[in-house]
N, C-alpha and C positions, 0 to 999 in steps of 0.2 A: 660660675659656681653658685650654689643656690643650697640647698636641704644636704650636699656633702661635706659641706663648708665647715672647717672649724675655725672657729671668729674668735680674733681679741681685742677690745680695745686698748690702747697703749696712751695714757696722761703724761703728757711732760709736769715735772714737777713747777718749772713755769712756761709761761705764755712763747710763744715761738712768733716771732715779726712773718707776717704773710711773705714779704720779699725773703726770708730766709730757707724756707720749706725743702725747696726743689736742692738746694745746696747742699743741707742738711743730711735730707733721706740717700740724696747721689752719694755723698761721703761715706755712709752706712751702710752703701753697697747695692740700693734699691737704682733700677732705669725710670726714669721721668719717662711717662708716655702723654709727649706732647700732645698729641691729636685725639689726645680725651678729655683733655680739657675743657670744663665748660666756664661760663660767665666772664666778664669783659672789664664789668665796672664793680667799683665798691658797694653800688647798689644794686647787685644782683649773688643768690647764691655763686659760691667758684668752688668748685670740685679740681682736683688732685689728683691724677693717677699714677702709680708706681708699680713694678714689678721686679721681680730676681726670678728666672728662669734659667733652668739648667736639667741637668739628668735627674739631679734629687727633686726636680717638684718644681711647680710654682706656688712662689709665696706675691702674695699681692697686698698692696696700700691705698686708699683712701683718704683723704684726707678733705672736709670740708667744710666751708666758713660761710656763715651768714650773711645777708648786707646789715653794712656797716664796721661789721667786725674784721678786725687788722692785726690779731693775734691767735693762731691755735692752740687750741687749749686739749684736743683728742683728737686720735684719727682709728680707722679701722685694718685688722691686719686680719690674713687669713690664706687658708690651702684647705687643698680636700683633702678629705678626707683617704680618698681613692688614691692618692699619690705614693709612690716608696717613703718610709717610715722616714729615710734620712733626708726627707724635707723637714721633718720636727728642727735637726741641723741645724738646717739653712736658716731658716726661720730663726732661731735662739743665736746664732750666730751674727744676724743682722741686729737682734735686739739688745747684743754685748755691744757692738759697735756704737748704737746710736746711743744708748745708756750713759759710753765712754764718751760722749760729744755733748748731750743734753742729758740730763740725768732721766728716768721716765718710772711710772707705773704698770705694771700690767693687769688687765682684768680679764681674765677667762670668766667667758660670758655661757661656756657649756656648763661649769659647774653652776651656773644658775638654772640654768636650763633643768639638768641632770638632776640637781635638789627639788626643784618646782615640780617633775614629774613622780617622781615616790612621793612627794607631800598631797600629791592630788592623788595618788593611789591610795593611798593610807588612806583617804578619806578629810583630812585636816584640811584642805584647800577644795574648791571646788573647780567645776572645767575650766575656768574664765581664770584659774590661779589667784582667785579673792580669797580670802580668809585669814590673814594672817595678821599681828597686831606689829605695829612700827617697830615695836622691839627684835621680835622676831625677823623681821623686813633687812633691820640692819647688822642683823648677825650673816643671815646671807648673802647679804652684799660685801662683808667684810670678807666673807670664806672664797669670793670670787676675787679679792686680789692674792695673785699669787707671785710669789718671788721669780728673782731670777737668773733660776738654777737649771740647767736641762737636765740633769740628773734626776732633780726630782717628780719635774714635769712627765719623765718615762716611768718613774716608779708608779703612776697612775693610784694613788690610794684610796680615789673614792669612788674607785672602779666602773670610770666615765665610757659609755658602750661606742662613742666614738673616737678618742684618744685610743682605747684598747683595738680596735678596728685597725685603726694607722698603725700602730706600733705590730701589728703581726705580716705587716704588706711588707713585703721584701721587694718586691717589682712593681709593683702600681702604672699608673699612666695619669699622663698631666693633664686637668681638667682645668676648663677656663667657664666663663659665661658664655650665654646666645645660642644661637642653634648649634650649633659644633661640638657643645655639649649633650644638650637634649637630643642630637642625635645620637650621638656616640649611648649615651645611658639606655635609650630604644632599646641600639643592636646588643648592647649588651646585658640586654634583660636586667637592667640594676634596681629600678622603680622598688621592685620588691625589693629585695635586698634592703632596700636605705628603709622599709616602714619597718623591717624585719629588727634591723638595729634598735630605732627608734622604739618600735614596741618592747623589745628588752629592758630599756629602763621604766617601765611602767608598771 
């Protein structure tokens, strides 16, 4: 997944023990993908991977710790875009789960996205998304935690061109990373498609 992707990061409201992670997310409903594993020792980055695949989509997880560090504190969630709507579901369904286990945050990281580009339209920010003063900064960041409601996530109010995208897909097809996507997007003439999206918020 790559430019289809709709991203969240998800905060535990506290720190998660490294040895806990894989227990955690499995209880929650996510598959540990062992042999994505990277790093060995406490002195190296260690990467996390998860998945829940089915007919409604895949939803995929991330999770990654620094050296040194023996507690996480975020990890990243995400589906395409391109998927049937009722991966939104799956997706809200795992994050009821893990919530009921570990309490958590969520950030929709499009609503930042999707704000950042009408404020460079309008003229107020420039290409590079500079121009804004801290204040402003953290009312944005504030408008990207979003509860967690799937109701409201479908009500789409700030009328995000990719959220809207998914929620019209009644059949979609499961996208992953690596060439298997990039190909598939080739034969399927999408390239345009995703700037087509993409330039509507602008």
């Amino acid at each position: 997944m790559g430019l289809e992707s709709y991203l969240f990061n998800i905060e535990f409201k506290e720190p998660i023990p490294e040895d806990k992670i894989v227990t955690l997310l499995h209880g929650a409903g996510m598959t540990h993908l062992v042999n994505r594993n990277s790093g060995e020792t406490i002195n190296d980055f260690r990467s996390y991977y998860f998945e829940i695949r089915s007919e409604q989509g895949l939803t995929e997880a991330h999770c990654l710790l620094s050296p040194l560090e023996t507690t996480l504190r975020d990890f990243s969630l995400r589906f395409s875009i391109l998927s049937p709507k009722y991966v939104i579901d799956q997706t809200f369904k795992f994050m009821y789960e893990l919530d009921a286990y570990k309490p958590i945050q969520i950030i929709d990281t499009e609503i930042r996205n999707h704000v950042y580009r009408k404020l460079r339209n309008e003229g107020k920010i420039d290409q590079s998304f500079e121009g804004l003063n801290q204040d402003e900064d953290d009312k944005i960041e504030t408008l990207c935690y979003i509860p967690l409601d799937l109701e409201m996530f479908k009500q789409n109010d700030l009328a995000i061109a990719k959220r809207q995208r998914l929620l019209e897909n009644e059949t979609g097809i499961i996208m992953e990373g690596g060439e298997k996507t990039i190909d598939l997007v080739e034969k399927e003439g999408l390239f345009r498609r995703f700037f087509g999206w993409i330039k509507r918020e602008l």
